[in-house]
C-alpha positions as CSV (number, residue, x, y, z in Angstrom):
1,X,-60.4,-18.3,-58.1
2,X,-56.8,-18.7,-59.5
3,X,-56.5,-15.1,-58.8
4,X,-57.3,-15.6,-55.5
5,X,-54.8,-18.3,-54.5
6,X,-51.6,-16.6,-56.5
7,X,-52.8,-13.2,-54.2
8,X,-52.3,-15.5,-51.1
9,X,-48.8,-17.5,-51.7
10,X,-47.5,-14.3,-52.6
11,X,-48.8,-12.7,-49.2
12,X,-47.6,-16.0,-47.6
13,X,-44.2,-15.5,-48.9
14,X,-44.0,-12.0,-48.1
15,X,-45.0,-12.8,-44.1
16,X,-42.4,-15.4,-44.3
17,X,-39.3,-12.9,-45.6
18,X,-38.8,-11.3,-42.0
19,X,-37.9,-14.6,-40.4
20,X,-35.4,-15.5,-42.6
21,X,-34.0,-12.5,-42.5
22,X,-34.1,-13.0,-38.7
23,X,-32.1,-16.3,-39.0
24,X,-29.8,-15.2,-41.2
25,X,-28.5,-12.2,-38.8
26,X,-28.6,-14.6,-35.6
27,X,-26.2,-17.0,-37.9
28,X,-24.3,-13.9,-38.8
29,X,-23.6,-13.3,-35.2
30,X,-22.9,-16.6,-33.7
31,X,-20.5,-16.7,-37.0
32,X,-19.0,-13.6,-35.6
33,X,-18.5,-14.6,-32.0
34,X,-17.1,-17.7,-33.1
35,X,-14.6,-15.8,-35.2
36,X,-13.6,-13.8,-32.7
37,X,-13.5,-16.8,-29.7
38,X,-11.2,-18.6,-32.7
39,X,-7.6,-17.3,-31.6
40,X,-8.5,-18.5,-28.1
41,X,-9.0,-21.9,-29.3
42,X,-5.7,-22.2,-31.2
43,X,-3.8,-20.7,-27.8
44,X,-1.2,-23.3,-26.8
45,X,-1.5,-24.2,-23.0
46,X,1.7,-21.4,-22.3
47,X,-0.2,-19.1,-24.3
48,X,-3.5,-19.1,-22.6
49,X,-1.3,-19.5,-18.8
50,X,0.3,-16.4,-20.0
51,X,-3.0,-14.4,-20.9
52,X,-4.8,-15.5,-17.9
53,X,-1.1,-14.7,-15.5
54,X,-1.1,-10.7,-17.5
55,X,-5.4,-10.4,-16.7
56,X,-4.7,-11.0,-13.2
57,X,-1.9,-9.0,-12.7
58,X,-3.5,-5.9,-14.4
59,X,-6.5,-6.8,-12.1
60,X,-4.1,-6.8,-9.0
61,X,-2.4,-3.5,-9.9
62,X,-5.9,-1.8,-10.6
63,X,-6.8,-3.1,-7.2
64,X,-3.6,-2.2,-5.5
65,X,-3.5,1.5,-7.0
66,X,-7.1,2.0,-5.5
67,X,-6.5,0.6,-1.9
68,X,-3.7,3.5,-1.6
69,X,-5.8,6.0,-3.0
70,X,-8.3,4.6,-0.5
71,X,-6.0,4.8,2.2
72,X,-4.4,8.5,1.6
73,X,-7.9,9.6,1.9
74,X,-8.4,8.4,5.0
75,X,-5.5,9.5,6.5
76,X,-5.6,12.9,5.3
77,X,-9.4,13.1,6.8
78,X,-8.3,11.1,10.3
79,X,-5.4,14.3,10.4
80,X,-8.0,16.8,9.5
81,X,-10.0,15.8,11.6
82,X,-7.7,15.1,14.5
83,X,-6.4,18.7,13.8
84,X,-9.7,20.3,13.8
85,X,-10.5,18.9,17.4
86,X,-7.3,19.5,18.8
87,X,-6.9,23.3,17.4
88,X,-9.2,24.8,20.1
89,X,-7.1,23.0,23.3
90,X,-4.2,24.6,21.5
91,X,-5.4,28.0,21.5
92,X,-6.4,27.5,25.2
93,X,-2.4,26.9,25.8
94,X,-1.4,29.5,23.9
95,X,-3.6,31.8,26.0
96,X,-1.8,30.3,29.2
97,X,1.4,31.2,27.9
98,X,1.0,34.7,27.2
99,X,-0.2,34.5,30.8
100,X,3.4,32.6,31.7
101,X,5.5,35.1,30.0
102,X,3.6,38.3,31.2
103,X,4.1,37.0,34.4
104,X,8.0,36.1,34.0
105,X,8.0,39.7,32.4
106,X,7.4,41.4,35.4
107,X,10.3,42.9,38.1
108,X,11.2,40.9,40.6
109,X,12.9,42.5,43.8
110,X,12.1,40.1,46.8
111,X,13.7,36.3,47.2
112,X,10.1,34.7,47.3
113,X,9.2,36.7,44.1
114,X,12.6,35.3,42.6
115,X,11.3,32.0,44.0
116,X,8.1,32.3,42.3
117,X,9.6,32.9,38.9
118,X,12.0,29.9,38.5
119,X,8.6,27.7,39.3
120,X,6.5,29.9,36.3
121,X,9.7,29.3,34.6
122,X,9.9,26.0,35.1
123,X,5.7,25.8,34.0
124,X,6.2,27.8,31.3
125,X,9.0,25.5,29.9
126,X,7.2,22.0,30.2
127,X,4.1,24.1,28.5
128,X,5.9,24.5,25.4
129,X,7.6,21.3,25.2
130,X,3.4,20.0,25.3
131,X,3.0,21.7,22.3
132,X,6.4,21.0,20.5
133,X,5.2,17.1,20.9
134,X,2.5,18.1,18.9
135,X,4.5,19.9,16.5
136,X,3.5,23.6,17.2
137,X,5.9,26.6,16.1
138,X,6.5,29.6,16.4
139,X,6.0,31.6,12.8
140,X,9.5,33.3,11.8
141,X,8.9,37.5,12.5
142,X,11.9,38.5,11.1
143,X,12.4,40.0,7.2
144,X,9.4,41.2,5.3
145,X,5.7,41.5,6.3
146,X,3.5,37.9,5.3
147,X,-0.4,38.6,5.2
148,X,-0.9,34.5,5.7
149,X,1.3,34.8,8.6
150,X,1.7,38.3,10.1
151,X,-1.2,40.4,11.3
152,X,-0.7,44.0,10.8
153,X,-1.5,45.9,14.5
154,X,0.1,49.0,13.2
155,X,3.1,50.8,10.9
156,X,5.7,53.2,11.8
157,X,7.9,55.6,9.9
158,X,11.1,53.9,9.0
159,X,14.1,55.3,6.9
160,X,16.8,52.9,7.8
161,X,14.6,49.5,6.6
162,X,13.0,48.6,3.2
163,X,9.0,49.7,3.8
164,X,6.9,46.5,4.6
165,X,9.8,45.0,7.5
166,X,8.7,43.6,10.3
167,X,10.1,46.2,13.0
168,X,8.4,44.8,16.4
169,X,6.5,42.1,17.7
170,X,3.1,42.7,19.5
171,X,2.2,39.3,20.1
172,X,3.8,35.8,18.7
173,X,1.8,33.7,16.4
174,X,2.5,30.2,16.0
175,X,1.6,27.2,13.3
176,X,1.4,23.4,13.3
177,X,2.4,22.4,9.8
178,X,1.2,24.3,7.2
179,X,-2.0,25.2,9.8
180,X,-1.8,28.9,11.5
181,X,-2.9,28.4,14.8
182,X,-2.4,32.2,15.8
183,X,-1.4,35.0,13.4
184,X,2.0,37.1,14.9
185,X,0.9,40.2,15.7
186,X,3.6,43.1,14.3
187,X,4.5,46.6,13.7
188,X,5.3,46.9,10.3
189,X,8.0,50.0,8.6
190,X,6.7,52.2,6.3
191,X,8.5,55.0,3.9
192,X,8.4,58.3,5.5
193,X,5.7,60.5,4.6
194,X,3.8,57.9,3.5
195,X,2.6,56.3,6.4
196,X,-1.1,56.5,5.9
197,X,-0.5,54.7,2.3
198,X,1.4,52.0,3.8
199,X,-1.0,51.5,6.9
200,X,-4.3,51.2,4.6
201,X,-1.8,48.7,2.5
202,X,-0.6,46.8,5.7
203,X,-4.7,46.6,6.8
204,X,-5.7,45.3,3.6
205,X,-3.0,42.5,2.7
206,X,-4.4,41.5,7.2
């Protein structure tokens, strides 16, 4: 019988070891969070201004620096955008003005034929001031041969120029920015004798 009830306060004692354990961590922490809210209690008014003033303003500059990130990220998809939709109307008036300057290209002999090409003139110039407003122009086709700007149509047996010099213009190409709207189309010299090299070079850099 005294066995019995030794067996069972040493059981009860052994069931009752967790929770202290228990208690004593919860008082370990709330010592610890005490200790560390401890220098905030001993702030001075100034002190604890001055924290509160250097929070917000780290706050407000976080806040700040993603607004303009925000921002330049709309703007540059409102341009891309805007540039994508307008890039077809612009290849339409490019079109028309090849049409312009064919036609002032040809002879003209009679008065009303003279007539008729100071009025395509005339078109032709407002045309191009349209598409200056929207900041097309024309890509540079003089000095070397640029496969992101020049299109290769053919190459022709030069001795007097470095090979790979633009030597004639086909067709003019023309850029809005940094955007190619229409490649230049050119004839490009190549070393004599080696014209078959250069023009398999010329088509592979197109």
């Amino acid at each position: 019988m005294g066995k019995s009830k030794t067996s069972r306060k040493k059981q009860d004692a052994a069931e009752d070891q967790p929770v202290d354990d228990l208690r004593s961590e919860e008082k370990a922490q709330d010592e610890a969070q005490e200790a560390a809210q401890e220098p905030e209690k001993h702030r001075t008014p100034l002190e604890q201004a001055q924290a509160e003033r250097d929070e917000y303003l780290a706050n407000f500059q976080r806040a700040k620096a993603d607004y303009q990130n925000l921002r330049r990220r709309i703007l540059e998809d409102i341009d891309a955008a805007v540039l994508r939709e307008t890039t077809g109307l612009m290849h339409e008036m490019l079109t028309v003005l090849d049409y312009l300057d064919m036609a002032l290209a040809s002879p003209c002999e009679s008065e009303d034929s003279k007539n008729l090409q100071v009025g395509v003139q005339m078109t032709r110039g407002q045309l191009w001031q349209a598409l200056e407003r929207q900041g097309v122009k024309p890509i540079p086709t003089e000095g070397t041969f640029n496969p992101s700007l020049h299109q290769a149509m053919a190459t022709v047996e030069r001795g007097d120029v470095e090979a790979g010099t633009i030597v004639e213009v086909v067709r003019g190409g023309f850029q809005k920015g940094d955007h190619v709207l229409r490649h230049a189309q050119v004839k490009v010299a190549a070393a004599p004798n080696g014209s078959t090299e250069s023009a398999q070079q010329a088509d592979e850099e197109a």
